[in-house]
C-alpha beads as a LAMMPS data file, in Angstrom:
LAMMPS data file: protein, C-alpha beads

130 atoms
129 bonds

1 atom types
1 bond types

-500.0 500.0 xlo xhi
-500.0 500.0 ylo yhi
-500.0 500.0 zlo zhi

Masses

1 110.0

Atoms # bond

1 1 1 -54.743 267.908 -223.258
2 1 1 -51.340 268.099 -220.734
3 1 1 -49.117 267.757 -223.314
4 1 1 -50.824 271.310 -225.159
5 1 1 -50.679 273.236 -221.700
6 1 1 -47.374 271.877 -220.287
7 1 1 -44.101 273.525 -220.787
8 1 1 -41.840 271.190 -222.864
9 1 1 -38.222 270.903 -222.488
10 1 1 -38.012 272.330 -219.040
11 1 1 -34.530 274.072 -217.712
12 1 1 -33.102 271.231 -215.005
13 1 1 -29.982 270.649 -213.085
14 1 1 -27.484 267.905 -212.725
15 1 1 -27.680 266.908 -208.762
16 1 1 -23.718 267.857 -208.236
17 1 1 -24.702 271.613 -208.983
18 1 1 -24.200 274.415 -206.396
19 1 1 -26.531 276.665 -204.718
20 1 1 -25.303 279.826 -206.931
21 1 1 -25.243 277.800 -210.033
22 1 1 -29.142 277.201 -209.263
23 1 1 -29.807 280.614 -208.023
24 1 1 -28.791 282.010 -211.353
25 1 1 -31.097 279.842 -213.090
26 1 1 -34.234 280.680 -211.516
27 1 1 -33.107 284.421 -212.228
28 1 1 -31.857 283.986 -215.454
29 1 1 -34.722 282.076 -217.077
30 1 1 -37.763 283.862 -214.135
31 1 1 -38.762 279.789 -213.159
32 1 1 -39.724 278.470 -209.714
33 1 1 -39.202 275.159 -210.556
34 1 1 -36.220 273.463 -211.689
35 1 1 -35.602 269.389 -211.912
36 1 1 -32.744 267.625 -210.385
37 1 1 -31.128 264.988 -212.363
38 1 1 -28.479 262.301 -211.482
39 1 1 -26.636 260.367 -214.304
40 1 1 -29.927 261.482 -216.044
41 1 1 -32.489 260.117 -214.475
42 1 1 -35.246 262.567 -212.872
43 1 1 -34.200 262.461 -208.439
44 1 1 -36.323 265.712 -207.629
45 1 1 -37.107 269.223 -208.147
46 1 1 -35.201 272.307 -206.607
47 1 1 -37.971 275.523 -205.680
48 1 1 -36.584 279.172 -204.211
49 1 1 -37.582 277.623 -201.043
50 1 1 -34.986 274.626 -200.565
51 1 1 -32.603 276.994 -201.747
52 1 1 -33.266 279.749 -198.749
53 1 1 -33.130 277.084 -196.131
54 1 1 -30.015 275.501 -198.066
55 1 1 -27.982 278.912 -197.997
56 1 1 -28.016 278.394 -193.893
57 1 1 -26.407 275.319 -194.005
58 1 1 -22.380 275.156 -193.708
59 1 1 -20.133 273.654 -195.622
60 1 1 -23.333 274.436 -198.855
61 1 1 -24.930 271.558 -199.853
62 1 1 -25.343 270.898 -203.182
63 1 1 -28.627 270.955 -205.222
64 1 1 -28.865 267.051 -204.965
65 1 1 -28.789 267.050 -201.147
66 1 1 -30.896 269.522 -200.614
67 1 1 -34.184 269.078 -203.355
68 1 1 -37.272 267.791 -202.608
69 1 1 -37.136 263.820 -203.246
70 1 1 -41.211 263.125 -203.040
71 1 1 -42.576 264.991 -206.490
72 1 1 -45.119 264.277 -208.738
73 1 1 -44.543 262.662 -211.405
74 1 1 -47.164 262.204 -214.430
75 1 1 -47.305 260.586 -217.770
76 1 1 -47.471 263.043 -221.032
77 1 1 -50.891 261.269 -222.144
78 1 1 -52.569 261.451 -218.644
79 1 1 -55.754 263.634 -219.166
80 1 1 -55.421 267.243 -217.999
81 1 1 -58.191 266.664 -215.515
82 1 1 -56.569 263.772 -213.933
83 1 1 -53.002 265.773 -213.557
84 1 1 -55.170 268.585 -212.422
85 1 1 -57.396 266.506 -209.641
86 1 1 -54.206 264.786 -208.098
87 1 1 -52.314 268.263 -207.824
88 1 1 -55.010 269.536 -205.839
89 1 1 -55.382 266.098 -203.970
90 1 1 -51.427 266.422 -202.969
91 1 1 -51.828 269.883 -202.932
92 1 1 -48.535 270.405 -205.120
93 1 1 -48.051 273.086 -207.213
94 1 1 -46.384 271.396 -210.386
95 1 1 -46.200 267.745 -211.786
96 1 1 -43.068 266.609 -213.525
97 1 1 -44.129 265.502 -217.307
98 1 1 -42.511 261.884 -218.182
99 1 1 -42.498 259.449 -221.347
100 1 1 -40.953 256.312 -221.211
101 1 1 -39.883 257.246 -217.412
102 1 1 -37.658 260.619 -219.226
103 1 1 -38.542 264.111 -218.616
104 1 1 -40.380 265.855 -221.262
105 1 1 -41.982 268.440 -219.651
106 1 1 -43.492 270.371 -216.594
107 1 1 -47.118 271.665 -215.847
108 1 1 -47.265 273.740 -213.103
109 1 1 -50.014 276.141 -211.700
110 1 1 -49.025 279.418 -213.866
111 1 1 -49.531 276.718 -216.758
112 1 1 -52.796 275.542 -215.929
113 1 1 -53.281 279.438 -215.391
114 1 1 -52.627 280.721 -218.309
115 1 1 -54.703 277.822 -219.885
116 1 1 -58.440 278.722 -218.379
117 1 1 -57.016 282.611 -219.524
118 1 1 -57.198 281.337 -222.706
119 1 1 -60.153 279.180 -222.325
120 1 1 -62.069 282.100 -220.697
121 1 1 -61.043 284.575 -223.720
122 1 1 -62.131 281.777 -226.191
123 1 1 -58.604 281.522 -227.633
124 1 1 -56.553 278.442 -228.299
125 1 1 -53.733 277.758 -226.010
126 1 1 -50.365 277.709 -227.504
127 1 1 -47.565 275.151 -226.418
128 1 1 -45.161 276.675 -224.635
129 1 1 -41.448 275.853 -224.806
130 1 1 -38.734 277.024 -221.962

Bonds

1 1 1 2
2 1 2 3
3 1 3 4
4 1 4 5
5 1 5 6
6 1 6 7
7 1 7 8
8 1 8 9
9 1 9 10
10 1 10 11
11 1 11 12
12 1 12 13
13 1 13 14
14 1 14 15
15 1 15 16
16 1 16 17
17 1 17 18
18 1 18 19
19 1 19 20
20 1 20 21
21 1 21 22
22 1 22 23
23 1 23 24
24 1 24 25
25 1 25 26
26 1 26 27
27 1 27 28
28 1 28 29
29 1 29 30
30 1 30 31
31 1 31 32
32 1 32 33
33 1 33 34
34 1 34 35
35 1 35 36
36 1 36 37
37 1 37 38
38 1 38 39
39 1 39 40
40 1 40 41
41 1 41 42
42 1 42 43
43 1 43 44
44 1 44 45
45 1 45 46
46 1 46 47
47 1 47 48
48 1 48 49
49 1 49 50
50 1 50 51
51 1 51 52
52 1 52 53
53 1 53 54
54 1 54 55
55 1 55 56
56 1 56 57
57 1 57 58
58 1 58 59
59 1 59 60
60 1 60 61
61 1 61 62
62 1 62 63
63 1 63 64
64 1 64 65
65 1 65 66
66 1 66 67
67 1 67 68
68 1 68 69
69 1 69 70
70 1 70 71
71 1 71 72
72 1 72 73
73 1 73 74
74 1 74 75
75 1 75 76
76 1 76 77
77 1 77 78
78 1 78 79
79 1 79 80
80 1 80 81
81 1 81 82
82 1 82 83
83 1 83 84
84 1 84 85
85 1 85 86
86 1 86 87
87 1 87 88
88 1 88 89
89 1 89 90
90 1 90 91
91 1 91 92
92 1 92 93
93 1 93 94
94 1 94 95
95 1 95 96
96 1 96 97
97 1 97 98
98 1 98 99
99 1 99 100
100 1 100 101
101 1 101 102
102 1 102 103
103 1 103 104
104 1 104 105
105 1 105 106
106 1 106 107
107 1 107 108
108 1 108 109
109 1 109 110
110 1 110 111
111 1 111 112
112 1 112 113
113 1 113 114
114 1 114 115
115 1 115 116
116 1 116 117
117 1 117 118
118 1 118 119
119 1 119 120
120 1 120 121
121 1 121 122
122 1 122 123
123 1 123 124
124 1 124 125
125 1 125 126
126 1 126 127
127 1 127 128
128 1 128 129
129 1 129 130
């Protein structure tokens, strides 16, 4: 089930953040993936690769101009198979968990990683919370 192997209560940041403000979140908390919110609803998701091109770009940008706009998005009681089968159809490496259109989560490849770990070693996957 998506909502067992997802990570709840991702880290995100507000769309008016800087560069440095998100590069010290993906070091502080060891994430490639962070969400961009404006006036909090979901607008994109920030990877260490919008913020290398980002840091050529003069005056800096901030993390709302420069995120990618075109993510997946999935509900929390779509089927893990389903979330699973479009990520490879898109070929995307993480789908942004919603309820009632708010963020509640995010399942990404390391998740769905360390769920056949556990399904291979026969032991029951624990939720996992940022």
């Amino acid at each position: 089930m998506l909502i067992e192997a997802m990570t709840t209560f991702p880290f995100y940041l507000d769309a008016g953040a800087s560069l440095d403000e998100a590069r010290c979140m993906f070091d502080e908390h060891a994430i490639r993936h962070l969400p961009v919110k404006e006036g909090g609803a979901l607008v994109g998701l920030l990877t260490p690769s919008e913020l290398d091109v980002a840091g050529r770009i003069t005056p800096a940008p901030n993390v709302g101009q420069v995120c990618r706009r075109d993510v997946l998005t999935v509900d929390v009681y779509l089927s893990l198979s389903s979330v699973l089968t479009t990520m490879v159809e898109r070929r995307v490496d993480c789908a942004l968990v919603l309820r009632h259109e708010q963020l509640v989560g995010i399942f990404t490849t390391m998740d769905a990683c360390r769920l056949l770990a556990d399904v291979i070693t026969g032991e029951e996957p624990d939720p996992i919370v940022a």
